[in-house]
mmCIF file of the N, C-alpha and C atoms, coordinates in Angstrom:
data_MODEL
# 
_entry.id   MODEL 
# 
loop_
_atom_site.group_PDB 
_atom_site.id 
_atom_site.type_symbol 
_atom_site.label_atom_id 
_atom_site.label_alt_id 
_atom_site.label_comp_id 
_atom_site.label_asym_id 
_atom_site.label_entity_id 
_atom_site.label_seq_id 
_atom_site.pdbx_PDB_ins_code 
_atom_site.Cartn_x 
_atom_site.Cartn_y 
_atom_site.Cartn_z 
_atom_site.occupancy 
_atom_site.B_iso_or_equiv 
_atom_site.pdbx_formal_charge 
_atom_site.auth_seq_id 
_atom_site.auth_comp_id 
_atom_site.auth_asym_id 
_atom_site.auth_atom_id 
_atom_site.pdbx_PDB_model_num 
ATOM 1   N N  . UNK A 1 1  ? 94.964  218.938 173.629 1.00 0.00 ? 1  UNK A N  1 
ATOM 2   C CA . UNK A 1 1  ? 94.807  217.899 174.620 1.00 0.00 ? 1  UNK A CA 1 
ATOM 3   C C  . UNK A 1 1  ? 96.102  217.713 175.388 1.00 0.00 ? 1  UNK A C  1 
ATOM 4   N N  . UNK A 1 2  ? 96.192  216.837 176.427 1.00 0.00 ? 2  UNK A N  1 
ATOM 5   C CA . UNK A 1 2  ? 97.516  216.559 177.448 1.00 0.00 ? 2  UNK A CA 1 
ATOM 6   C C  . UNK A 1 2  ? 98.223  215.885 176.502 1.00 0.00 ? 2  UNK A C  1 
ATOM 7   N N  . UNK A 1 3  ? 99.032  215.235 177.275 1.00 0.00 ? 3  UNK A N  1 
ATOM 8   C CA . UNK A 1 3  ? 100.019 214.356 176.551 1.00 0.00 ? 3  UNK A CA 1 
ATOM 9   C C  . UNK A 1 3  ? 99.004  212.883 176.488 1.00 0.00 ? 3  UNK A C  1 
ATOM 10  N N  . UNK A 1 4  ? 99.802  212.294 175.302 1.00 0.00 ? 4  UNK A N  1 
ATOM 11  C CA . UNK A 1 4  ? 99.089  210.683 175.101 1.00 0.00 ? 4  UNK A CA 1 
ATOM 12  C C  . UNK A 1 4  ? 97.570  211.045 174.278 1.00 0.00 ? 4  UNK A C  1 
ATOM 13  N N  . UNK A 1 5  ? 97.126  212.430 174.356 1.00 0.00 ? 5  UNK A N  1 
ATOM 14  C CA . UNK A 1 5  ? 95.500  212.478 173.865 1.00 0.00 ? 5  UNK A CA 1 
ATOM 15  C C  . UNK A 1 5  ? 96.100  212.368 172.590 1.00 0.00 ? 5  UNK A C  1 
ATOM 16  N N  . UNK A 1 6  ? 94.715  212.501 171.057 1.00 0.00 ? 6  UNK A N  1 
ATOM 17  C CA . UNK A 1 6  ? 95.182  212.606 170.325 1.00 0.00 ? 6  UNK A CA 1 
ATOM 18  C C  . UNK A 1 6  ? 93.709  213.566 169.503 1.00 0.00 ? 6  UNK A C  1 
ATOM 19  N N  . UNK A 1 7  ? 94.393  214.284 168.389 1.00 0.00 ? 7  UNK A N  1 
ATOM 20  C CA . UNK A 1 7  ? 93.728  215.792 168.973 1.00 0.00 ? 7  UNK A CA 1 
ATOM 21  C C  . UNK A 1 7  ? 92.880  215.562 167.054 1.00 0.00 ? 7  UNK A C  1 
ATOM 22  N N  . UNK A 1 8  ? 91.950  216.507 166.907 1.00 0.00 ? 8  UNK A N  1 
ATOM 23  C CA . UNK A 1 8  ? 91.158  216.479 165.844 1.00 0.00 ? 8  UNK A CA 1 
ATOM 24  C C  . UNK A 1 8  ? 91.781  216.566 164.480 1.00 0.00 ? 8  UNK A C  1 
ATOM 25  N N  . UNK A 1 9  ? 93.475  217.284 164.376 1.00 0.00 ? 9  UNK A N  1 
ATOM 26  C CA . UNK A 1 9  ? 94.043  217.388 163.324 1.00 0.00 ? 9  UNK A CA 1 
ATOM 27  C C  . UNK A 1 9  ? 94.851  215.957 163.196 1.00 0.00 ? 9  UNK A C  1 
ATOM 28  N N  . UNK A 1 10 ? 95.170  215.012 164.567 1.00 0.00 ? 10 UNK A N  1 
ATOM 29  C CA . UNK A 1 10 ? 95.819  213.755 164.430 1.00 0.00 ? 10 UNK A CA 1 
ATOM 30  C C  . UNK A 1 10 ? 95.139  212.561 163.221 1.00 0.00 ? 10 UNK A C  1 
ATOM 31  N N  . UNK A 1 11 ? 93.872  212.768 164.130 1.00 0.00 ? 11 UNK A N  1 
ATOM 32  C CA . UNK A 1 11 ? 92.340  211.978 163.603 1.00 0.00 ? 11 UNK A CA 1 
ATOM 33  C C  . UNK A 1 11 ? 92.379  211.784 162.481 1.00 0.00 ? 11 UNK A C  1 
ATOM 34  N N  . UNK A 1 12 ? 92.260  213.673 161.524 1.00 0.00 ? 12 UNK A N  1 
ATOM 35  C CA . UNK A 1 12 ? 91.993  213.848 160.034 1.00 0.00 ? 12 UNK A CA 1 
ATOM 36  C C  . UNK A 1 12 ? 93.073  213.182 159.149 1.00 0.00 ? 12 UNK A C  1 
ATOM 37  N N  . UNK A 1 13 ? 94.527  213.248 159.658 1.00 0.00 ? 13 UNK A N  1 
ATOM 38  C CA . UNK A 1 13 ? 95.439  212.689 159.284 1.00 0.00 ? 13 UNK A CA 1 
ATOM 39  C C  . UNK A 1 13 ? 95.560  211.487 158.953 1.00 0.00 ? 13 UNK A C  1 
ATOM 40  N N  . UNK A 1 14 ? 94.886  210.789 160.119 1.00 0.00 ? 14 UNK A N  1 
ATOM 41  C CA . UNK A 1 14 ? 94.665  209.308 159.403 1.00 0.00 ? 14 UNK A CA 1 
ATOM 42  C C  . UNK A 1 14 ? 93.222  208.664 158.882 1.00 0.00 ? 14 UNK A C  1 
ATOM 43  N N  . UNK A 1 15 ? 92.508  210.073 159.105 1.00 0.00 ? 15 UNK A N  1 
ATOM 44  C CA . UNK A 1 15 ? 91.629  209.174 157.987 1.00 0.00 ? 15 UNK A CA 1 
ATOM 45  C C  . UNK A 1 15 ? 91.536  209.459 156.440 1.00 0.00 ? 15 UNK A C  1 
ATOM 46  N N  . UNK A 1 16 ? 92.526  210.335 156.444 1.00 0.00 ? 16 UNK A N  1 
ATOM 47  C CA . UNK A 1 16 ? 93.087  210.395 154.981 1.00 0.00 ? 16 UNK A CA 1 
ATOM 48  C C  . UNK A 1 16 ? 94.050  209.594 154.786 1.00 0.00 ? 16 UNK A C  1 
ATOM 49  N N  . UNK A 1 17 ? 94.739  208.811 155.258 1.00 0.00 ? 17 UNK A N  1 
ATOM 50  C CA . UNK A 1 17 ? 95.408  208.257 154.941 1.00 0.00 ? 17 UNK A CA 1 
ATOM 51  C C  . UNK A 1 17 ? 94.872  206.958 154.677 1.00 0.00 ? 17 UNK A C  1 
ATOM 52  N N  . UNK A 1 18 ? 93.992  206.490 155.461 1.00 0.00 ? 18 UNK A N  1 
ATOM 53  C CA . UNK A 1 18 ? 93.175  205.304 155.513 1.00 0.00 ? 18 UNK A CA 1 
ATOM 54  C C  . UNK A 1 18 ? 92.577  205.459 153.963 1.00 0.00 ? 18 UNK A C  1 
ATOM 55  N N  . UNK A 1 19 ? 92.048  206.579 153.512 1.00 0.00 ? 19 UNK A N  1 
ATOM 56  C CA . UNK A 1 19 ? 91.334  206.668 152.117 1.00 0.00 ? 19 UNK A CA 1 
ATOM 57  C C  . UNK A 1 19 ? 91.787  206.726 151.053 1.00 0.00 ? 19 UNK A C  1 
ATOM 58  N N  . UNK A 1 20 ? 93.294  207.168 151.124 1.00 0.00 ? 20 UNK A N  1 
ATOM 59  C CA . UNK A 1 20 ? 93.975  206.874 150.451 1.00 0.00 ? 20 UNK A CA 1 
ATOM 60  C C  . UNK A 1 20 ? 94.573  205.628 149.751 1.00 0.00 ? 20 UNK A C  1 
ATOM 61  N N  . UNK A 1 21 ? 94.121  204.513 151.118 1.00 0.00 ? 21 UNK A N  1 
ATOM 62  C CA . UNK A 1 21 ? 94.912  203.487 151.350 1.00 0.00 ? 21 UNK A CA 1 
ATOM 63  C C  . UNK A 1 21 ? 93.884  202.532 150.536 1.00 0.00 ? 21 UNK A C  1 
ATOM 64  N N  . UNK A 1 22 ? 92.590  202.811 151.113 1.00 0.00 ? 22 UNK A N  1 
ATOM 65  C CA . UNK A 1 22 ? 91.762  201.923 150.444 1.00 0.00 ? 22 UNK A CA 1 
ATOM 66  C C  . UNK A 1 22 ? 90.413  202.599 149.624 1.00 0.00 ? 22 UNK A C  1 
ATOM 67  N N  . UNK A 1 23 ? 90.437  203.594 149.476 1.00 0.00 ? 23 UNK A N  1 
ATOM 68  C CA . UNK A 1 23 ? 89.609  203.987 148.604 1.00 0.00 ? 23 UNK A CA 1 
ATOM 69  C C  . UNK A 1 23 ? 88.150  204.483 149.059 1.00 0.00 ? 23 UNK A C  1 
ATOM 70  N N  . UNK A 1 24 ? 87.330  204.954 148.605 1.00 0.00 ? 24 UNK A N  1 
ATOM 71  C CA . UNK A 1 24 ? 85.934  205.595 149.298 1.00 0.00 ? 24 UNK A CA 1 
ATOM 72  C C  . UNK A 1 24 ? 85.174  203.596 149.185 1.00 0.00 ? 24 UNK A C  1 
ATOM 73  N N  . UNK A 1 25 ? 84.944  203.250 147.923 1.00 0.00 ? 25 UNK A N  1 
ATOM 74  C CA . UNK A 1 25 ? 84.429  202.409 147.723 1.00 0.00 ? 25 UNK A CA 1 
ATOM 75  C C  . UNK A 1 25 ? 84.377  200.828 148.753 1.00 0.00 ? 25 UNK A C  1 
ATOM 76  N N  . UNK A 1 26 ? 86.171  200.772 148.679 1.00 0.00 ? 26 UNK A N  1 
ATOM 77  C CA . UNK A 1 26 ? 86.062  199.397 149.305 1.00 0.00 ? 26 UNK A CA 1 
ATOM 78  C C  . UNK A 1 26 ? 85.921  199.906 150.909 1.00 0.00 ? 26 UNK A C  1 
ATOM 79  N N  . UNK A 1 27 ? 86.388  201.249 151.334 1.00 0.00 ? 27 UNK A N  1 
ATOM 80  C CA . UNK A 1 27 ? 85.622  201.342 153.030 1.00 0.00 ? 27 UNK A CA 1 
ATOM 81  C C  . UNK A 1 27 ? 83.936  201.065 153.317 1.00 0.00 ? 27 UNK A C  1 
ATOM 82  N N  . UNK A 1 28 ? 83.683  201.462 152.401 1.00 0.00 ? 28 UNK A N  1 
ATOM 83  C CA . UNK A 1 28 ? 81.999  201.695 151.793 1.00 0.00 ? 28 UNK A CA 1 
ATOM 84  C C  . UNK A 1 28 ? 81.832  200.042 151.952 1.00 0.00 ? 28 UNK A C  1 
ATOM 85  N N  . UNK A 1 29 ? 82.678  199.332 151.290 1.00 0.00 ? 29 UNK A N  1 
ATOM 86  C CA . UNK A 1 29 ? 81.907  198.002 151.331 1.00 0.00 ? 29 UNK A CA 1 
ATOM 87  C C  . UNK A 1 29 ? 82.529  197.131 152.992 1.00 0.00 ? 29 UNK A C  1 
ATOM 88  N N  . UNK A 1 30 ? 83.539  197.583 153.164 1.00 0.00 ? 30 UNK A N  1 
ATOM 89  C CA . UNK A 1 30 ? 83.582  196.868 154.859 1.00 0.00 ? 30 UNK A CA 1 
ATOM 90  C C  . UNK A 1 30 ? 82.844  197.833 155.335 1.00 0.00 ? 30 UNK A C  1 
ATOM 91  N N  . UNK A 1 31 ? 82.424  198.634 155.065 1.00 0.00 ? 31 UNK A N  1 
ATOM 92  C CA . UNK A 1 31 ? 81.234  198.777 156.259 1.00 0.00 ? 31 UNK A CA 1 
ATOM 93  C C  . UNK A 1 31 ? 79.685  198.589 156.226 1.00 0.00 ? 31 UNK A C  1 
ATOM 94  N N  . UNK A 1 32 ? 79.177  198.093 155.104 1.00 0.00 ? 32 UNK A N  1 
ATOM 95  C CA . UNK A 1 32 ? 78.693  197.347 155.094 1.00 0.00 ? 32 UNK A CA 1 
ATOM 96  C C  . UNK A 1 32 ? 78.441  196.310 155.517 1.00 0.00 ? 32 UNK A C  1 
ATOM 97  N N  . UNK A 1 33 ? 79.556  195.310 155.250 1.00 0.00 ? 33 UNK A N  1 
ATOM 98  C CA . UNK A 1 33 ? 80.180  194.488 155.403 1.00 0.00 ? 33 UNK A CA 1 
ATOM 99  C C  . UNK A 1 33 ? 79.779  194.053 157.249 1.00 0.00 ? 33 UNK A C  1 
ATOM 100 N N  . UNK A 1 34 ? 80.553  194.899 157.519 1.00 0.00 ? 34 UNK A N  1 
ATOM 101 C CA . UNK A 1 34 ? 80.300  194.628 158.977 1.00 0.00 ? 34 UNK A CA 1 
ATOM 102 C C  . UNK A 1 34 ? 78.825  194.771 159.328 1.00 0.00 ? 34 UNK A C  1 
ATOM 103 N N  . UNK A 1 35 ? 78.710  196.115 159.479 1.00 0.00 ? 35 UNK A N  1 
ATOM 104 C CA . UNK A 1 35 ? 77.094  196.319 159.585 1.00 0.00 ? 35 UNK A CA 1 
ATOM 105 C C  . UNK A 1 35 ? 76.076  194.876 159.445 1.00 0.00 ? 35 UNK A C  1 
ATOM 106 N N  . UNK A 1 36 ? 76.329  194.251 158.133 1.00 0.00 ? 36 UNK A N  1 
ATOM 107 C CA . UNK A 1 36 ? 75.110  193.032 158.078 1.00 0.00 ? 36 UNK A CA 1 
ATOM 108 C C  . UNK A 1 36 ? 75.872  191.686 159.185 1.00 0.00 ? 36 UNK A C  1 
ATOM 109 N N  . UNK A 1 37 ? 77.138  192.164 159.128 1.00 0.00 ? 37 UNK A N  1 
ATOM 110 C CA . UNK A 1 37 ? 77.681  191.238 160.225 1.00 0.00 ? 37 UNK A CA 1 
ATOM 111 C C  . UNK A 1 37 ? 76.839  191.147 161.890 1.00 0.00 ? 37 UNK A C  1 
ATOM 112 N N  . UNK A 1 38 ? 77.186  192.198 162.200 1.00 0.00 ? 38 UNK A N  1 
ATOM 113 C CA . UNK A 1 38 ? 76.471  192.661 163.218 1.00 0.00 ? 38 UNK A CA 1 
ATOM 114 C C  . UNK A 1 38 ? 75.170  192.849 163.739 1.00 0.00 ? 38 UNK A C  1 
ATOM 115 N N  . UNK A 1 39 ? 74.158  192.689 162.238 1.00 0.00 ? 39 UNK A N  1 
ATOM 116 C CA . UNK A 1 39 ? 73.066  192.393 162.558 1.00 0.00 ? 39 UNK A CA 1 
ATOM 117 C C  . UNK A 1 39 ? 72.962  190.999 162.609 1.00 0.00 ? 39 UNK A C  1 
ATOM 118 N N  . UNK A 1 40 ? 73.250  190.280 161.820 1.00 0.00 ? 40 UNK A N  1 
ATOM 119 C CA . UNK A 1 40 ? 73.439  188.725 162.130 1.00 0.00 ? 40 UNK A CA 1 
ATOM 120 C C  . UNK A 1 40 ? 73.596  188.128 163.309 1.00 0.00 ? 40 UNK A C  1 
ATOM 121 N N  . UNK A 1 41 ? 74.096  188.802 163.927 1.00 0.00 ? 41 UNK A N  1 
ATOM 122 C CA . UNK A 1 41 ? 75.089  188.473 165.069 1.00 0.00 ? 41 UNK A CA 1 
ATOM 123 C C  . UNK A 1 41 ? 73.359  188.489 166.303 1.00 0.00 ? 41 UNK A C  1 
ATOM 124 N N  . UNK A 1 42 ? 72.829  189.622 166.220 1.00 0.00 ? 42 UNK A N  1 
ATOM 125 C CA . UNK A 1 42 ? 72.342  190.141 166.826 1.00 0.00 ? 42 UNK A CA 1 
ATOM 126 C C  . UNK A 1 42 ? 70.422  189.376 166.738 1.00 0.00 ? 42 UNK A C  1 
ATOM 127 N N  . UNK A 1 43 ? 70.571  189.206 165.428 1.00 0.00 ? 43 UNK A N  1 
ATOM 128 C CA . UNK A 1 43 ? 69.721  188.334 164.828 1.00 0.00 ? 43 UNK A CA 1 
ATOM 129 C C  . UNK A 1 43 ? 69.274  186.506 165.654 1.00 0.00 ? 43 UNK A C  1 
ATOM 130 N N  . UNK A 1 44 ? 70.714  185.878 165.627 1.00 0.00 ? 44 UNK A N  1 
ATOM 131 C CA . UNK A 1 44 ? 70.998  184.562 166.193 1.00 0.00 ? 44 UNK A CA 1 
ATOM 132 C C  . UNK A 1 44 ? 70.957  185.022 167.746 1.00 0.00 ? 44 UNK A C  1 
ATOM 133 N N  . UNK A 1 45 ? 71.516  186.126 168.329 1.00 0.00 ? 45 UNK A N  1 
ATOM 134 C CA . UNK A 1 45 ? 71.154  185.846 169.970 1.00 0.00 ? 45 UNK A CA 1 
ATOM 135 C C  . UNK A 1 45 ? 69.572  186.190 169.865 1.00 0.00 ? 45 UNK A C  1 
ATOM 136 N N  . UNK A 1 46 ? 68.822  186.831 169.195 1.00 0.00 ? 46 UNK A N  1 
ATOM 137 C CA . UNK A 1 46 ? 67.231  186.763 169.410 1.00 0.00 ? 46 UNK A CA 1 
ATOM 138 C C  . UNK A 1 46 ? 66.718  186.257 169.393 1.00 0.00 ? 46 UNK A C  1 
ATOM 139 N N  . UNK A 1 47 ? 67.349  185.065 168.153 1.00 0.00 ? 47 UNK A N  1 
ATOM 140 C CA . UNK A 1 47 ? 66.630  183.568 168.137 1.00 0.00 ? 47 UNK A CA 1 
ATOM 141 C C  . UNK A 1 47 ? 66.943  182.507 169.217 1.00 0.00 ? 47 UNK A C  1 
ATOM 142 N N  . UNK A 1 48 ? 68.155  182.256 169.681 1.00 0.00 ? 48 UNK A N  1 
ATOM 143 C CA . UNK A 1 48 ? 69.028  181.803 170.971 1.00 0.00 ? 48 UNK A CA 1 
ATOM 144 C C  . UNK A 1 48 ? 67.996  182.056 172.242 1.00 0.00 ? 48 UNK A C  1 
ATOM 145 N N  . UNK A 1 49 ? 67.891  183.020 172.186 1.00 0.00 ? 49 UNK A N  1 
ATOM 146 C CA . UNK A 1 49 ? 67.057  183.631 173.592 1.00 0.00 ? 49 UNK A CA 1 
ATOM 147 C C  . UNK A 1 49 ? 65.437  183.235 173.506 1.00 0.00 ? 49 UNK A C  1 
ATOM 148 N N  . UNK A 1 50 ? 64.942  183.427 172.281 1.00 0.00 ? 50 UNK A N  1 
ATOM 149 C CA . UNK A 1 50 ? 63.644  182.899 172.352 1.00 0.00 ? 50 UNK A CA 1 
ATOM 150 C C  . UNK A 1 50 ? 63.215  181.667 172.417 1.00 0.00 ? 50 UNK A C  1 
ATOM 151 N N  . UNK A 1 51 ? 64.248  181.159 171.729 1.00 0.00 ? 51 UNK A N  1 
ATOM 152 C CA . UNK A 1 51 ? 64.594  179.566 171.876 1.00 0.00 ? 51 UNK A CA 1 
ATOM 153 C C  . UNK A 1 51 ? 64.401  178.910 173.315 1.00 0.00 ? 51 UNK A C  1 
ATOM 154 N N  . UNK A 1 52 ? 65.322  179.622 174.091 1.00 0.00 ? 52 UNK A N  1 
ATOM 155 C CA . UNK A 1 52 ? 65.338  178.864 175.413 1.00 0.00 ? 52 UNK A CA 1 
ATOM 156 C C  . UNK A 1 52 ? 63.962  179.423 176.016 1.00 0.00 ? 52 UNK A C  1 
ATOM 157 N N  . UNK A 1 53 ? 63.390  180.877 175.722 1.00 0.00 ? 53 UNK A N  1 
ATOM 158 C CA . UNK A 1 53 ? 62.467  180.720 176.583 1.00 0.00 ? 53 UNK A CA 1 
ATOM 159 C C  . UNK A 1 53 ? 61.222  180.341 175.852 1.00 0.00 ? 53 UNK A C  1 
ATOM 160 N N  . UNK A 1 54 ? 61.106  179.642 174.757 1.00 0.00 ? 54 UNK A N  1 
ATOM 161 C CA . UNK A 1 54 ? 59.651  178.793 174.479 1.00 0.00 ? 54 UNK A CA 1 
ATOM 162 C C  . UNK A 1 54 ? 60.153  177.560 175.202 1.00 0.00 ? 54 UNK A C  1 
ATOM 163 N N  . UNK A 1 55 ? 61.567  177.362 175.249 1.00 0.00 ? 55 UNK A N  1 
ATOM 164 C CA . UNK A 1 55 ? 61.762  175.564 175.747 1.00 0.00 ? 55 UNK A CA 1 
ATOM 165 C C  . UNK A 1 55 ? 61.287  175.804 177.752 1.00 0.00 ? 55 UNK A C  1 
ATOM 166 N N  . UNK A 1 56 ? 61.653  176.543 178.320 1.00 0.00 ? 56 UNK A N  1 
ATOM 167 C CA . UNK A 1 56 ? 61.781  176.928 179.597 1.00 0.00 ? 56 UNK A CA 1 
ATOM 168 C C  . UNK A 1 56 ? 59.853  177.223 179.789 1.00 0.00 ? 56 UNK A C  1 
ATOM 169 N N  . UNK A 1 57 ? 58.903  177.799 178.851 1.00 0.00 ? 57 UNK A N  1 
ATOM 170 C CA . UNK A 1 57 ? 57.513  178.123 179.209 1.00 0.00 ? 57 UNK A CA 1 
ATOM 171 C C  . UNK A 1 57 ? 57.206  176.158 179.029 1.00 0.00 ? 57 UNK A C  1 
ATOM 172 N N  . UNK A 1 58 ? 57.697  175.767 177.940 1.00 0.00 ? 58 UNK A N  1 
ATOM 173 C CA . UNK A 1 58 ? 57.021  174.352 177.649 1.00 0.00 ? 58 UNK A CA 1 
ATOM 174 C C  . UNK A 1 58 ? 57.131  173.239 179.111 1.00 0.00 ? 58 UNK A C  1 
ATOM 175 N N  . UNK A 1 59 ? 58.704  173.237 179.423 1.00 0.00 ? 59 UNK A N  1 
ATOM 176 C CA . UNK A 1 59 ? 58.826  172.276 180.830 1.00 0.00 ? 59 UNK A CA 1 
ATOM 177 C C  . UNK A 1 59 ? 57.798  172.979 181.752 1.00 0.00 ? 59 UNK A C  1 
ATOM 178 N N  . UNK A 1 60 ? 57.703  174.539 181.922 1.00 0.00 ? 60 UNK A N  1 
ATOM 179 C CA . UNK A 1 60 ? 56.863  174.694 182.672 1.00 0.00 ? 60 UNK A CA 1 
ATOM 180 C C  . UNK A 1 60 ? 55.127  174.101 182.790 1.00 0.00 ? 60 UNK A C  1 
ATOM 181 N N  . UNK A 1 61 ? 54.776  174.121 181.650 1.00 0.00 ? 61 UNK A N  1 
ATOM 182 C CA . UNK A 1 61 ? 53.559  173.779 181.205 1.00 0.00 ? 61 UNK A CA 1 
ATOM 183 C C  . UNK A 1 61 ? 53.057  172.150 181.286 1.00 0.00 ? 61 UNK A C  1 
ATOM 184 N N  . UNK A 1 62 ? 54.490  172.147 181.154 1.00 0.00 ? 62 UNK A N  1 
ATOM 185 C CA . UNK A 1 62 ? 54.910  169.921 181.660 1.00 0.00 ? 62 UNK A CA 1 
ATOM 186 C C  . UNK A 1 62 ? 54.649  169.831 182.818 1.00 0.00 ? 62 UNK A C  1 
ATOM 187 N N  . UNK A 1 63 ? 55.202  170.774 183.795 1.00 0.00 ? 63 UNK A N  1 
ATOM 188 C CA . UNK A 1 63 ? 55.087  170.620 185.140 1.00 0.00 ? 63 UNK A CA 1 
ATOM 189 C C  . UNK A 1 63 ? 53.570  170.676 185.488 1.00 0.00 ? 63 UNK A C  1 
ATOM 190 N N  . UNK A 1 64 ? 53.452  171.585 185.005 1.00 0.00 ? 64 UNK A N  1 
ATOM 191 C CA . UNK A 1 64 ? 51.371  171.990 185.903 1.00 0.00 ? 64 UNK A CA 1 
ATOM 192 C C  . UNK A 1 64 ? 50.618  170.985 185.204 1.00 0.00 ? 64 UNK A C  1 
ATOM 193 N N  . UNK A 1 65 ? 50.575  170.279 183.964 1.00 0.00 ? 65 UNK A N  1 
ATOM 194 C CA . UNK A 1 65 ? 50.311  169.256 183.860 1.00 0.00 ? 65 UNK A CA 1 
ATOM 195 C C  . UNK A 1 65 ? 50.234  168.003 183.936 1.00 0.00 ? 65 UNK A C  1 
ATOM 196 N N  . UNK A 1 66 ? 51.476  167.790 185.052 1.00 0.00 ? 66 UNK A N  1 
ATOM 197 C CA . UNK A 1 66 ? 51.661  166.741 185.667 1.00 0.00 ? 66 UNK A CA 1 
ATOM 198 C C  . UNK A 1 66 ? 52.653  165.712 184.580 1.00 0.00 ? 66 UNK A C  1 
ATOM 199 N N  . UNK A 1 67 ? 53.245  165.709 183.434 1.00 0.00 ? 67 UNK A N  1 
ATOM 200 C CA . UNK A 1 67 ? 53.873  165.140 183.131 1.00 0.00 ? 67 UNK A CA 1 
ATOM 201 C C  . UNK A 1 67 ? 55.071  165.123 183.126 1.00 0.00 ? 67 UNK A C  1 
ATOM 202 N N  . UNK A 1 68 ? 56.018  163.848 183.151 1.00 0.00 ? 68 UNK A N  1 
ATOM 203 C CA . UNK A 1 68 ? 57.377  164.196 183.704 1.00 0.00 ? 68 UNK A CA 1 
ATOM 204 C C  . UNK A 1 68 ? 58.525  164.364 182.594 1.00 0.00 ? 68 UNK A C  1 
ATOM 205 N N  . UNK A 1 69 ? 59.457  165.284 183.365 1.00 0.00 ? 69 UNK A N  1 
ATOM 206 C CA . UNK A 1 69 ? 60.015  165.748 182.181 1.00 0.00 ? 69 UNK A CA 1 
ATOM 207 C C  . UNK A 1 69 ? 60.604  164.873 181.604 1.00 0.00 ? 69 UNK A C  1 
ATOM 208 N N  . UNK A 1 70 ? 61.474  165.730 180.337 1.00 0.00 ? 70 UNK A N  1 
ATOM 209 C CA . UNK A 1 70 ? 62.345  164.490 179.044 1.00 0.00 ? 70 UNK A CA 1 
ATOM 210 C C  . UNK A 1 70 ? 63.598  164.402 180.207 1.00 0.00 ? 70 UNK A C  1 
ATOM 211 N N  . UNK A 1 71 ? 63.695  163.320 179.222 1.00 0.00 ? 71 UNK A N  1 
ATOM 212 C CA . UNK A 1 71 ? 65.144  162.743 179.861 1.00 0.00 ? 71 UNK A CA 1 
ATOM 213 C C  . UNK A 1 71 ? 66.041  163.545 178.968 1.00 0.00 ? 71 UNK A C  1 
ATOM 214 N N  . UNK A 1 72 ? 67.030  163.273 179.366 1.00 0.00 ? 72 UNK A N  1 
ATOM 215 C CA . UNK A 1 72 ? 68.191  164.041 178.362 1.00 0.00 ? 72 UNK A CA 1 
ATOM 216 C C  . UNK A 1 72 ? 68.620  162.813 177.875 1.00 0.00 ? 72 UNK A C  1 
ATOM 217 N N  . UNK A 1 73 ? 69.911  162.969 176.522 1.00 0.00 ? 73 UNK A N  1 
ATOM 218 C CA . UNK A 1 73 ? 70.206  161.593 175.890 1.00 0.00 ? 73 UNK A CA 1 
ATOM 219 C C  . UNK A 1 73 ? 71.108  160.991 176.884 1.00 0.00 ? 73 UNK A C  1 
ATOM 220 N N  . UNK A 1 74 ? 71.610  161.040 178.272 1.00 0.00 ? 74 UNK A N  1 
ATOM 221 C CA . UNK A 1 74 ? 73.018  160.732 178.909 1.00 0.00 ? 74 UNK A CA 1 
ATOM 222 C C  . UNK A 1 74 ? 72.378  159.519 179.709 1.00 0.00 ? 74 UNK A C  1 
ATOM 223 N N  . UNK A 1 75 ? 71.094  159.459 179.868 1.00 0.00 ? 75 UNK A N  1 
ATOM 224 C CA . UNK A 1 75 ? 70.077  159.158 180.770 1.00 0.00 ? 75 UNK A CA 1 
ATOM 225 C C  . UNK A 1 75 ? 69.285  157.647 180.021 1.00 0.00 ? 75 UNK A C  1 
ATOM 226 N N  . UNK A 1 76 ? 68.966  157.854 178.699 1.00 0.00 ? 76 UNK A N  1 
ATOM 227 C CA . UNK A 1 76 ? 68.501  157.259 177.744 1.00 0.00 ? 76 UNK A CA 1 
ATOM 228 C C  . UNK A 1 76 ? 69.447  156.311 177.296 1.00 0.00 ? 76 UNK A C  1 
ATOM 229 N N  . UNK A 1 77 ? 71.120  156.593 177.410 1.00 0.00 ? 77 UNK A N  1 
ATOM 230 C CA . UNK A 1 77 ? 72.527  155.559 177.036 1.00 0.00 ? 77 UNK A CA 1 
ATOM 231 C C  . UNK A 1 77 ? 72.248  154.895 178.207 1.00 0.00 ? 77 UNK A C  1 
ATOM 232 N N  . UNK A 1 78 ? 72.228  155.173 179.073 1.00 0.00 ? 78 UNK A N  1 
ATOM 233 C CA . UNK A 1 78 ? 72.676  154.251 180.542 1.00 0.00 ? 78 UNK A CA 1 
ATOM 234 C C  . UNK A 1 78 ? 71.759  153.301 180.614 1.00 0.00 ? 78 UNK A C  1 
ATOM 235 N N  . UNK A 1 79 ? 70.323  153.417 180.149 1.00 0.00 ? 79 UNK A N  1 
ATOM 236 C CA . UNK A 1 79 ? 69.021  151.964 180.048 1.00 0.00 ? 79 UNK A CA 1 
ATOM 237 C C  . UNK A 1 79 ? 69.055  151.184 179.503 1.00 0.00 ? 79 UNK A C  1 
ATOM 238 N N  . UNK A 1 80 ? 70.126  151.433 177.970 1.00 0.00 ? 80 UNK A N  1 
ATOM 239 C CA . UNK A 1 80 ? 70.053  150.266 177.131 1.00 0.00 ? 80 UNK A CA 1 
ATOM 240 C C  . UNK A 1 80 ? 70.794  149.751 177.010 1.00 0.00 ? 80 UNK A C  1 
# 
């Protein structure tokens, strides 16, 4: 590679060293580790997203039915 690249024998170098450092096992378990992280992650924006759009079909469904929407709580402080 040019200068600054870093080339397939650099790579091997440190990922032996990395295994050295921490072992087959405990890499094995951060990556795991992460992995269920990341589905989690991925998990809560699916729920996030569906969330808003059952709340976003419902106001809609408020609307064609003629009832008016919720107040928010900022709205509900200021009456009493």
């Amino acid at each position: 590679m040019g200068m600054g690249g870093i080339s397939i024998w650099q790579l091997l170098i440190i990922l032996l060293i990395v295994l050295l450092l921490f072992g087959t096992k405990r890499l094995k378990g951060i990556g795991s580790d992460l992995g269920n992280a990341i589905k989690g992650f991925r998990a809560a924006l699916n729920e996030s997203e569906q969330e808003r759009e059952a709340k976003r079909l419902e106001e809609v469904s408020a609307q064609r039915r003629g009832e008016p929407e919720q107040k928010g709580s900022e709205e509900v402080k200021t009456r009493a």
